[in-house]
ROSEKE-855048 format. One record per atom (N, C-alpha, C): x, y, z. Coordinates in steps of 0.02 Angstrom, whole numbers, plus 50000, padded with zeros to 5 digits. Layout:
BEGIN
XYZ ...
This chain:
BEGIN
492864983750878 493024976750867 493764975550883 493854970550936 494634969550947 495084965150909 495534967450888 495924960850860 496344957150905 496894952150866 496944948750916 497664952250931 498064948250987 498544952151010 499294956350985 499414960550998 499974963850952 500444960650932 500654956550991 501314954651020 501464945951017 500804944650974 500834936550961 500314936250885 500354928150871 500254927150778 499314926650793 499014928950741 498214930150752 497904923150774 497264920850793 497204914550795 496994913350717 496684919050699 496444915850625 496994914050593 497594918350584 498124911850551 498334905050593 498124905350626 498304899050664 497964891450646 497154895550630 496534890950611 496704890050550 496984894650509 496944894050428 497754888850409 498024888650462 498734884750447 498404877750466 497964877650520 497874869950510 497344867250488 496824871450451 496374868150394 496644868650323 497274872150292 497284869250251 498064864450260 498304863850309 498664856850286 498134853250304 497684851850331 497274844850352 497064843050286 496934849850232 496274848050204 496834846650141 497284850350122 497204851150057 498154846150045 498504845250097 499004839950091 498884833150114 499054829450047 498904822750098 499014821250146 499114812550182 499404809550227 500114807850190 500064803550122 500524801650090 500844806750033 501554808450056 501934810650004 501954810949921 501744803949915 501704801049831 501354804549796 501424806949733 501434809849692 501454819449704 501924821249751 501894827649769 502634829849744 502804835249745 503264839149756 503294842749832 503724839549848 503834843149933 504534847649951 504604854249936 505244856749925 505304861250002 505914861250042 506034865950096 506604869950080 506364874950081 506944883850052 507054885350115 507804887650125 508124892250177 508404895350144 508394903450175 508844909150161 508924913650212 509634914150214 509674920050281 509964927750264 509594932850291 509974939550255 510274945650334 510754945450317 511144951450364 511164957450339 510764963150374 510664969550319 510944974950398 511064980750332 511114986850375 510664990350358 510254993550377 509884998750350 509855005150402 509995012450360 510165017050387 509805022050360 509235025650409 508915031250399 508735037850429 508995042950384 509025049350423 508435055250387 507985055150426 507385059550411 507465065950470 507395073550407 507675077250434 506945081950429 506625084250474 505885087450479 506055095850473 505595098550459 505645105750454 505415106050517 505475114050544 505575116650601 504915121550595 504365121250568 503965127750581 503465125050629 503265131450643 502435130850713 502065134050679 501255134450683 500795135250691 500705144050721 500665149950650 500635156450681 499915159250663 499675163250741 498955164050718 498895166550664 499085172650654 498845177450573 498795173450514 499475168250522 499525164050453 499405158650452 498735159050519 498445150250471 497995149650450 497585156750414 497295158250377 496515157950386 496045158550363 495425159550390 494775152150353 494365152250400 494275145550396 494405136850426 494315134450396 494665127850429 495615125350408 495915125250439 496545124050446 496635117250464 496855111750436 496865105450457 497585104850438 497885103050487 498685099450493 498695095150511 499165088650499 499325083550535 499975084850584 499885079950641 500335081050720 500645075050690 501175074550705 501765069450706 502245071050748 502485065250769 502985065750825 503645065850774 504095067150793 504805068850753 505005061250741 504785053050730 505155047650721 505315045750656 505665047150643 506055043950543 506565042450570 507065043750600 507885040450595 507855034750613 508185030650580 508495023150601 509165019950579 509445015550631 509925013250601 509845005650625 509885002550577 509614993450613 510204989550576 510354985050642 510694978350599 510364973550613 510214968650544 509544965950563 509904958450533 509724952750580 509734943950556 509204942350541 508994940950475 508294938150457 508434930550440 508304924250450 508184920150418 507654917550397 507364913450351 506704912650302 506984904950277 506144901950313 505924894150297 505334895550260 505514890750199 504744890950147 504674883950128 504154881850154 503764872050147 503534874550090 503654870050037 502954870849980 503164863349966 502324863649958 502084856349941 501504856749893 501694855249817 501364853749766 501144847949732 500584849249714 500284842649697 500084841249616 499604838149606 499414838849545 498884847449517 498534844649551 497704848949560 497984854849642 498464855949647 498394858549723 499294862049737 499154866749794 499824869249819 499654872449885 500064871049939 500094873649987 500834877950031 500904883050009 501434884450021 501514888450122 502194888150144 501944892450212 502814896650224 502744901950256 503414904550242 503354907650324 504064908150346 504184910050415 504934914150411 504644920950425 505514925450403 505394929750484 505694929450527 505834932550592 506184936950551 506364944250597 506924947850599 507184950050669 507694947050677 508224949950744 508664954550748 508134961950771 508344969150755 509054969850811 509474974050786 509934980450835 509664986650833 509504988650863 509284996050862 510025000150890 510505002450834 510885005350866 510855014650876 510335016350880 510225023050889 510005022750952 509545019150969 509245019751059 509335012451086 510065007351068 510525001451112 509854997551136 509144995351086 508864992251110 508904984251051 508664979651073 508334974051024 507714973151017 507444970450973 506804969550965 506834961450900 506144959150896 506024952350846 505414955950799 505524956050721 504964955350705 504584949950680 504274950850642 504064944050633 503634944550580 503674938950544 503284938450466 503144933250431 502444928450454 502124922650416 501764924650342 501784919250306 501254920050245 501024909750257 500554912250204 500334904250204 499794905950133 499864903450071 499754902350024 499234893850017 498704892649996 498434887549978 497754888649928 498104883949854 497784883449793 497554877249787 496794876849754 496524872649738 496124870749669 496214868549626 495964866249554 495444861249559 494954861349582 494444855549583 494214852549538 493964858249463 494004855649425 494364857849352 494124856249302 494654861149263 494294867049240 493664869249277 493654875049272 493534879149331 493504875249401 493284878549476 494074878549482 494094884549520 494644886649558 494634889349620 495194889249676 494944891049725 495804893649759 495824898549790 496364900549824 496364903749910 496864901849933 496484907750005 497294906450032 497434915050053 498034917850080 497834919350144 498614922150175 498634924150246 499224926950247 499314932050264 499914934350281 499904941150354 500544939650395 500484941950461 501194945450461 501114953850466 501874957350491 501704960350548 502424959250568 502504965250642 503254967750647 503274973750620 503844977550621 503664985650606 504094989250594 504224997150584 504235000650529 504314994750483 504454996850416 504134994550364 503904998150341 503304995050284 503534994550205 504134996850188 504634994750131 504824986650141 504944984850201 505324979350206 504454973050207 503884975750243 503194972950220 503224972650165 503254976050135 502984976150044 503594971350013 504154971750033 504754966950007 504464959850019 504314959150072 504034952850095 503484951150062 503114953950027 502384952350015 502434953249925 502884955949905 503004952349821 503684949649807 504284949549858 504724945249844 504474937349848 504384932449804 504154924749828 504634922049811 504844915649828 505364912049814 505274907049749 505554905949728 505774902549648 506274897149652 506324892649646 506694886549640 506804887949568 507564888249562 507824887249493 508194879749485 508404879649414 508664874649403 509034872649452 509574875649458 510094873649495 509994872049560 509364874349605 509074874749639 509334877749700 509354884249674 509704891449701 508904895849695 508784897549777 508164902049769 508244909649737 507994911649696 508034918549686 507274922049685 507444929149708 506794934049723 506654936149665 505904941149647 505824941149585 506294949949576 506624950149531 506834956649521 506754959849431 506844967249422 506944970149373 506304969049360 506024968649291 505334972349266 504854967249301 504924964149328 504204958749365 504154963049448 504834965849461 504784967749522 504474974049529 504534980249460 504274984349472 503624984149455 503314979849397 502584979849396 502274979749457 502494973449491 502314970949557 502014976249618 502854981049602 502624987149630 502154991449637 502104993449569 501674997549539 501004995549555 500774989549602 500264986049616 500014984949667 500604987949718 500674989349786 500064991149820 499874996549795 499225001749841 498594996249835 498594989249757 498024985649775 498154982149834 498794979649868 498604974549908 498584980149995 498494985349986 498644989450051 499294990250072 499554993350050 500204996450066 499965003150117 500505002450169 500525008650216 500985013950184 500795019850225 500925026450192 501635025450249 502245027650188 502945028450232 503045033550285 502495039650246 502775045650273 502365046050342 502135042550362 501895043850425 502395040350471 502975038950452 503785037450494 503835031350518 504395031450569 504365023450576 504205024150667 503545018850653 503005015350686 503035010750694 502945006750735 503084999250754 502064994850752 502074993150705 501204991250699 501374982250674 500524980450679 500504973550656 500004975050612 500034970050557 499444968750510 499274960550511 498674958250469 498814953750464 498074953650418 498124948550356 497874953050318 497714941850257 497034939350267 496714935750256 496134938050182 496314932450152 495914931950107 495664926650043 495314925750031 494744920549993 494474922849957 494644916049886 494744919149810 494194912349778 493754912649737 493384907949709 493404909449619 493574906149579 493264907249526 493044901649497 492844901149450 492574897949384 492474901549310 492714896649286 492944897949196 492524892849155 492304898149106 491744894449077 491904897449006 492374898248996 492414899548931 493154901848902 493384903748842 494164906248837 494204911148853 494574911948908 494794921048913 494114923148971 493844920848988 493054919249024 492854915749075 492784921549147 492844918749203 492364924249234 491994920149293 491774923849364 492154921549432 492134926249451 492204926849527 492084928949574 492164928349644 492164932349696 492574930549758 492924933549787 492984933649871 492854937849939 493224934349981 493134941650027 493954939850058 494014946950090 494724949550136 494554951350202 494894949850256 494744951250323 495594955350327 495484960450363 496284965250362 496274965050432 496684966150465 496644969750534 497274973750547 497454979550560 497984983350550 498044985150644 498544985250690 498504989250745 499234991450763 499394997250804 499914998450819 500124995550895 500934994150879 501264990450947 501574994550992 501574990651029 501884991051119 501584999651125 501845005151144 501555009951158 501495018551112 501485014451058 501215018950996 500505022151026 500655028551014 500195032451023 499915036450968 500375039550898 500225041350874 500465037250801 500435033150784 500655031450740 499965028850670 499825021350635 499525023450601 498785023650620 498235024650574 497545024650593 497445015350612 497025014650652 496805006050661 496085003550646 496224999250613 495464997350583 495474990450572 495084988650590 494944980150546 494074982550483 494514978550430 494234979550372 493784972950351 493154973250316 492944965950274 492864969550219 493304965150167 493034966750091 492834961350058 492184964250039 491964958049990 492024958749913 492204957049856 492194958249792 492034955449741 491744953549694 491524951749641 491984954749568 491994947149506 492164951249475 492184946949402 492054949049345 491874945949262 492184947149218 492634942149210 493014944349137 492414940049072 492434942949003 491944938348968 492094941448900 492244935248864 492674937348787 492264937748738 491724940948709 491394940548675 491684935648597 492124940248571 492314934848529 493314938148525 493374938248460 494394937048444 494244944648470 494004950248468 494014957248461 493804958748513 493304956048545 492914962548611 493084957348679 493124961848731 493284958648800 492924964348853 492624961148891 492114962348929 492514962549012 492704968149064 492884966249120 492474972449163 492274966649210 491894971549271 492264966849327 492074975349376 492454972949460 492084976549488 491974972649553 491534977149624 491644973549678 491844979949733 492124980049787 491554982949841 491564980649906 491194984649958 491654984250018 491784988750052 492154986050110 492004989850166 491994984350235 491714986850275 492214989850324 492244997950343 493014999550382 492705000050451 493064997350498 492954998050576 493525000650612 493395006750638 494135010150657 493845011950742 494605012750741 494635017250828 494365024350822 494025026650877 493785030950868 494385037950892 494335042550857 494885048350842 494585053650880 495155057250920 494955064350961 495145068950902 494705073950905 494615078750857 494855085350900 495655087550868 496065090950914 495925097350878 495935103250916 495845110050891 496515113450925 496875117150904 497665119750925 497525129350905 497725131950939 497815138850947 498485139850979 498735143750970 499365147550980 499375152451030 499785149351078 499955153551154 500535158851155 500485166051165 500825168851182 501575169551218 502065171351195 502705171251231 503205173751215 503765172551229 504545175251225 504545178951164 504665183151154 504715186451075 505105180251039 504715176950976 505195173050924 505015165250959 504575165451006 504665158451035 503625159451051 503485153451013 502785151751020 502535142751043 502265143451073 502045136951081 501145134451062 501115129451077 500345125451033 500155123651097 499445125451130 499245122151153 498385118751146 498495113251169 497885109451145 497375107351191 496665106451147 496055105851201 496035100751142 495425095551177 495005092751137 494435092451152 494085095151082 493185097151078 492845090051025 492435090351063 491785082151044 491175086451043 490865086850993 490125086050985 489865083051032 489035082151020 488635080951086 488895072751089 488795071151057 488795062351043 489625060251015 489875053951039 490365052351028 490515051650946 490845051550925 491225050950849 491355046150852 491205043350787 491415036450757 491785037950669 492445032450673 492575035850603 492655029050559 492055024150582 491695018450549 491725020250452 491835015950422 491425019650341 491225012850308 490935015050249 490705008550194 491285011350132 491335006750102 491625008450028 491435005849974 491265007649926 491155004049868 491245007549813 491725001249756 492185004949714 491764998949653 491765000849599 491594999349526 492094999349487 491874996849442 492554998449374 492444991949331 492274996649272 492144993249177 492404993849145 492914989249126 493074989049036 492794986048990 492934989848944 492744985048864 493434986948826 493704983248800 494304982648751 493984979848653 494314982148630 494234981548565 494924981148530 495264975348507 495744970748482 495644972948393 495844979448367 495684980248316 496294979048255 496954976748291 497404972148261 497904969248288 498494967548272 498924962748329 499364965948361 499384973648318 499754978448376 499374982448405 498624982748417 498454989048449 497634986248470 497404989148541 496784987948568 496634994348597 496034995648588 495695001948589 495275000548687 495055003048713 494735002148767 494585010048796 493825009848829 493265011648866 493215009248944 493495015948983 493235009749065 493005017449113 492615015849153 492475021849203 492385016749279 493075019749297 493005017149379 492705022849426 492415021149469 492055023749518 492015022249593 492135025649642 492095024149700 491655029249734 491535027949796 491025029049853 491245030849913 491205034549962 491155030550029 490775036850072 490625031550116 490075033750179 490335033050226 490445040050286 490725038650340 490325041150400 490305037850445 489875036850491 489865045050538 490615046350560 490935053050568 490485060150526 490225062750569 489845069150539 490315074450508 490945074550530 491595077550528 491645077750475 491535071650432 491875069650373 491545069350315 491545073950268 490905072950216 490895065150158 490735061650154 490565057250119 490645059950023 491135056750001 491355058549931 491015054449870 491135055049816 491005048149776 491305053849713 491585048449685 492195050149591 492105044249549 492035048949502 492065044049443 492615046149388 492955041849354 493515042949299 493275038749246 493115044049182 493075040149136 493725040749068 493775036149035 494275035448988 494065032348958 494455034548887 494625031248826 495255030648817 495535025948789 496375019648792 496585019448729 497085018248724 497365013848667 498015013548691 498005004148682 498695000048665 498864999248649 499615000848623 500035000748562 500594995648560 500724989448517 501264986148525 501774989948465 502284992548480 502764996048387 503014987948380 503364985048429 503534979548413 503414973848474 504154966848470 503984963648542 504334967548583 504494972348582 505214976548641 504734981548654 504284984348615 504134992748650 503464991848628 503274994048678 502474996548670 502185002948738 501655004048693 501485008748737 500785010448766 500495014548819 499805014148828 499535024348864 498915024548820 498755031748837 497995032348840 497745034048903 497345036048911 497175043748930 496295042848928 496115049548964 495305050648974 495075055148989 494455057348991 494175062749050 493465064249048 493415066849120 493455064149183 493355066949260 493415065849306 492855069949339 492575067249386 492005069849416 492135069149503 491825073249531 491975071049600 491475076249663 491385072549715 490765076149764 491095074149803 490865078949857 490885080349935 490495082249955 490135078150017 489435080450046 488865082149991 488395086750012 488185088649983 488255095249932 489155095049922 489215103149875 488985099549811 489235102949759 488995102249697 489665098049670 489615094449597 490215089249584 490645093549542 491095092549557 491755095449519 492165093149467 491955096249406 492375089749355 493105092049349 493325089649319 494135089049317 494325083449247 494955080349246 494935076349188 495405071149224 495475065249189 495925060149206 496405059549159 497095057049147 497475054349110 497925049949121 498295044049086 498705040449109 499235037349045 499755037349041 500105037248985 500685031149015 500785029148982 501465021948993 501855021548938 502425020348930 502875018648885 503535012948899 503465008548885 503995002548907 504485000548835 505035001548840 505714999148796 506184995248825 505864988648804 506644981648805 507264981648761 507704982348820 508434981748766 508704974348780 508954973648744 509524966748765 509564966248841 510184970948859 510194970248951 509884975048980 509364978548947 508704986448989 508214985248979 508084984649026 507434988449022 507114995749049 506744998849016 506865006449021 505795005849016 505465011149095 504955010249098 504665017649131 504075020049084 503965026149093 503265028249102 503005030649158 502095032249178 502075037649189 501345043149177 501265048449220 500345046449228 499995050949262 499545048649276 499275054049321 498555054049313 497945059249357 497375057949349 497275056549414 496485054449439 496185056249522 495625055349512 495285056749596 495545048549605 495595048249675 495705041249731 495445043249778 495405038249801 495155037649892 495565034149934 495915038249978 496265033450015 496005033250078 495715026950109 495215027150163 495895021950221 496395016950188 496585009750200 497355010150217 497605018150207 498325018050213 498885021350255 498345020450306 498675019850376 498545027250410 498225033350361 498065038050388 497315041350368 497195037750320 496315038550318 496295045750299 496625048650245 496635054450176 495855054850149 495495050450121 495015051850101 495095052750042 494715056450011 494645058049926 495435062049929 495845060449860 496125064949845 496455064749771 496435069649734 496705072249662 497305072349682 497685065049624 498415062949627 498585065649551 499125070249540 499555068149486 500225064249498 500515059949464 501005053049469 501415055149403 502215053549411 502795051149364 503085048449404 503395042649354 504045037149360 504445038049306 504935037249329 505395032349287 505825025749297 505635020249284 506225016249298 506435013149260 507375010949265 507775008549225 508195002849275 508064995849235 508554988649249 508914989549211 509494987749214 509984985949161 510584979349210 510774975249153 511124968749187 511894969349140 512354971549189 513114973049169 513264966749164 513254960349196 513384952149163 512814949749216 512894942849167 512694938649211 512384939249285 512804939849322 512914941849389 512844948949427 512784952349409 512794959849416 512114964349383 511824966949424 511254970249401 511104975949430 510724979649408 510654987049430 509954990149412 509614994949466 508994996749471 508895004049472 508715008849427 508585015649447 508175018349444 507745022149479 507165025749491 506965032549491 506465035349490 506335043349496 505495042049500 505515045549541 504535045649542 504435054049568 503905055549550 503605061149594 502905060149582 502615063749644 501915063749670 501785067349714 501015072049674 500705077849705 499995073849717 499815073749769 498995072949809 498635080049825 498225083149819 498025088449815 497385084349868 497445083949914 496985082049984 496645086849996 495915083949979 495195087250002 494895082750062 494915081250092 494755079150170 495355079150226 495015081850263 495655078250328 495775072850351 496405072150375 496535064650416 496095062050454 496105056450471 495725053450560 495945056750600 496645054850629 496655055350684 497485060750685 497385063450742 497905067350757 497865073750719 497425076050718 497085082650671 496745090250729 497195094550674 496915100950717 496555104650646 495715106350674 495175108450644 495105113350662 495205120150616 495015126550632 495475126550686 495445135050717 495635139650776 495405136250801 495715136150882 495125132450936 494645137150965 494645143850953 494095147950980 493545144850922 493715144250868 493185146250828 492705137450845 492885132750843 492785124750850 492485124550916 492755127750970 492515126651035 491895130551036 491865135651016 491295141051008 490475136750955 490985135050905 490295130250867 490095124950911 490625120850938 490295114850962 489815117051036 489965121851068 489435123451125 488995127751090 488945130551040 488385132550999 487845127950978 488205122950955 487735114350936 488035115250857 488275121350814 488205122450739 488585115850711 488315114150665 488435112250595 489375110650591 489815107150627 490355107150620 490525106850554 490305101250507 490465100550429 490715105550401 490185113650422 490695118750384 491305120250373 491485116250430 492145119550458 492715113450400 492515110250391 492875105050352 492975106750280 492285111150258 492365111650182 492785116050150 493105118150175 493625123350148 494375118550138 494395112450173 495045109250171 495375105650115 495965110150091 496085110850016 496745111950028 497345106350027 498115108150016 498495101549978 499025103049961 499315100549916 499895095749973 500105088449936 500495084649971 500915083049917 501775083749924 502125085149858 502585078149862 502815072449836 503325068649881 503725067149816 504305069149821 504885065749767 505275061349792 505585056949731 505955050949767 506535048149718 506925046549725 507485046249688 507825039549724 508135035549662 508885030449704 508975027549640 509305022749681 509635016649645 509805010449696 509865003449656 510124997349681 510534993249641 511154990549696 511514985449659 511304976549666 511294973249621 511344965749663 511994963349608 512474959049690 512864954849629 512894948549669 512584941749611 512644937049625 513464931449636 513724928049695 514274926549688 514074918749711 514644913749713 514834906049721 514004904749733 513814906949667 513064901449669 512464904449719 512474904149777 512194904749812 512074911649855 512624914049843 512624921049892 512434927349850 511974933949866 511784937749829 512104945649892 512744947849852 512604955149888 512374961749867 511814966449887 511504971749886 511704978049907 511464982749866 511474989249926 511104993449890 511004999649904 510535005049875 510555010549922 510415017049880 510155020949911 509575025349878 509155030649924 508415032749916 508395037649947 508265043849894 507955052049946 507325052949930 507095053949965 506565056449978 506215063350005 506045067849969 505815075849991 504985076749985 504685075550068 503835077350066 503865084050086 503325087350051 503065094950060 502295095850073 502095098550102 501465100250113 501475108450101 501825112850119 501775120850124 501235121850182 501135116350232 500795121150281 501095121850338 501015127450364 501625129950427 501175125550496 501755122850513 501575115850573 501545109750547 501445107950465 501405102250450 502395098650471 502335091850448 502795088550450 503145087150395 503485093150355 503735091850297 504545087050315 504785084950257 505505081350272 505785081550221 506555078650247 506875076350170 507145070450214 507455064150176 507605060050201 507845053650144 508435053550183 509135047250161 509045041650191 509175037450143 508995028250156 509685025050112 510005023150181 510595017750135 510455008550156 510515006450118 510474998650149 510994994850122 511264989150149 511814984750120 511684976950161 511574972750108 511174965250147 511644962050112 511844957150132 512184950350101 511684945250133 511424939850065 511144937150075 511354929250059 511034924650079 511094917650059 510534911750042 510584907949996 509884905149982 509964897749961 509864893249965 509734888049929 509184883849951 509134878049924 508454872449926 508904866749990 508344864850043 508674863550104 508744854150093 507854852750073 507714843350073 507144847950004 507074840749973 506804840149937 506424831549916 505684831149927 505624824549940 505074825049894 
């Protein structure tokens, strides 16, 4: 399925920008709020990703299936970048249509080139009645960097009093975060790639009661890589459809179900097999064939994900809760064994007061591949949040099976353990500060899509002109993905309107497999920004 062009805006946002101004803004201004936001930001951003140096040695790549990912050496950057950002919103009584347009006008001063990226949203809400609701988004990037996507896609603009725009920051920004992987966030570590997304969707509910609603929509995604990316992320256009029931039985019990199906359509992936060529004493090289089964490969899939709560409100500081999420998927690819996990838990929410509260779960974990047998394991997830006067101080760890089918490299099932820490704190008024620590281990049981070496190539080339059973060769694939991350950020607000930034971020990925693409890698940025409200009618 093709999408539309790399290098220009989809037509579907094009169609969706002019059915809902037709539909949902009047002709006449009167009784609206019609506000136009400009802000322009001048940033540096500077990144040095430094790769390990190992190859691929026969003896030690051990027996069985060996799956590594190929990456080309791209992480460094250094950009000076002019962004400016127009945001129309036009609100009504019953209604809102918002549309936002942020270009970026890159320097590439490492390889003296320029480049434009580019980045629409278009927001439109509808209240029909006071209990039908209706919403439908759009949002379109094309750039290299998927930090500065995700900035774009939960920074929204805010008209304050004074009517000075500000972004959302400190504990709204990191929840936000923390929320990231629902709206499809790309995986960093697959470097910097120059891709487009563009990423549609339609929201219906109705409320029929307190606390008591159905719904459903669907999402159209389309993800592809630009100008002459060859290896960069996986490409797929996605449909998700979802359903979903909140329902309050009474002051104590709360009822929530969700279900997802989604349909993945990808490019189809050469399935690379690499063996190790003889040479110079101390000097080895990789060379590569690619082997296909009788019939072409497709790495098409279905998905479908579940997930139940029940909560129990057993006083005004504490709710007890029961939920087992579950996912699925079916992939078309014989390569690839078809998984399905389930996590079940038991919760409790703790308020000590209005500043601190806390949340801990746990239970088993279950999980299949192909046809082996299911593997239990356990889940857990623990939170702790403390408001100070000027801190906030916010703390998670967490373990469960996932599936990552959507994030740019098509992982598959994998057993995550997760910690954070983060700390806001506001020195005045004007002055604020952000600190972080995360780590994260993925213990990846499937291989990638694309850019993958399966087994020895004697042994792969030998099965596939045999006709055997390739799958075997997959079930042994079992390694660990390690990523730590560390920084901090400044913002200080000055004459009203102007906001200056900076930060920095390390980052250390490990895999332990010899040929993989391990790194460490430094991120400095420094933006001065500017914002205010332009007309207002």
């Amino acid at each position: 399925m093709q999408g539309p062009k790399p290098d220009g805006i989809s037509a579907l946002f094009l169609t969706c920008v002019l059915l809902a101004g037709g539909s949902l803004v009047p002709a006449t201004a009167a009784g609206r709020d019609n506000l136009l936001i400009g802000d322009l930001s001048v940033y540096w951003d500077y990144t040095e990703r430094n790769y390990s140096e190992t190859v691929l040695a026969g003896a030690d790549a051990g027996e069985g299936a060996v799956v590594v990912p190929v990456q080309s050496r791209t992480g460094d950057r250094r950009d000076y970048t002019v962004s400016p950002r127009l945001t129309l919103s036009s609100r009504g009584q019953t209604d809102l249509v918002e549309l936002t347009y942020a270009p970026g006008f890159v320097y590439d001063d490492l390889r003296y080139t320029t480049r434009v990226d580019q980045s629409f949203s278009l927001t439109a809400e509808k209240h029909f009645t006071r209990r039908w609701f209706a919403s439908f988004n759009d949002t379109y990037f094309l750039g290299n960097d998927p930090a500065r996507e995700t900035g774009l896609r939960t920074a929204e603009p805010v008209a304050s009093g004074n009517g000075q725009q500000q972004e959302q920051t400190s504990q709204e920004q990191i929840q936000e975060m923390q929320q990231v992987e629902d709206t499809g966030a790309l995986d960093e570590r697959v470097g910097s790639r120059r891709y487009w997304r563009n990423t549609a969707d339609f929201l219906a509910e109705y409320s029929y009661g307190e606390d008591s609603l159905a719904g459903a929509g669907y999402t159209f995604e389309v993800l592809r890589n630009s100008g002459s990316e060859t290896r960069g992320y996986t490409e797929y256009d996605r449909h998700r459809f979802n359903a979903h029931l909140a329902h309050r039985f009474n002051a104590a019990w709360h009822l929530d179900v969700r279900g997802d199906y989604s349909k993945g359509i990808f490019n189809e992936p050469a399935v690379v097999a690499v063996t190790p060529v003889e040479g110079e004493e101390g000097q080895e090289e990789l060379a590569a064939d690619v082997v296909r089964p009788g019939s072409a490969l497709s790495s098409d899939l279905r998905e479908y994900i579940g997930a139940i709560s029940l909560d129990y409100a057993w006083s005004d500081h504490a709710m007890a809760f029961v939920s087992d999420d579950s996912a699925r998927t079916d992939y078309d690819d014989p390569l690839r064994l078809d998984n399905w996990t389930h996590n079940l838990a038991l919760g409790l929410d703790y308020y000590f007061n209005p500043r601190s509260y806390a949340t801990l779960s746990g239970g088993p974990s279950f999980s299949k591949l192909g046809d082996q047998s299911w593997e239990v394991d356990y889940n857990v997830y623990g939170s702790y949040t403390r408001i100070y006067r000027h801190s906030t101080l916010t703390a998670h760890i967490s373990k469960s099976y996932d599936v990552q089918n959507f994030a740019g490299r098509g992982n598959g099932l994998t057993d995550t353990w997760e910690a954070g820490v983060d700390f806001t704190h506001s020195f005045t008024q004007n002055l604020s500060s952000v600190l972080f620590l995360s780590y994260r281990d993925d213990r990846r049981l499937q291989y990638p899509y694309t850019d993958t070496i399966v087994g020895v190539a004697g042994d792969v080339a030998e099965a596939a002109a045999a006709g055997d059973d390739l799958e075997t060769l997959a079930e042994g694939f079992d390694y660990h993905e390690k990523l730590f991350q560390a920084g901090f950020s400044l913002d200080y607000t000055f004459l009203r309107w102007y906001t200056f930034s900076g930060g920095y971020t390390y980052a250390k990925d490990e895999t332990g497999l010899v040929g993989g693409a391990d790194y460490d890698e430094h991120r400095i940025f420094i933006r001065l920004a500017v914002s205010r409200d332009l007309f207002r009618w």
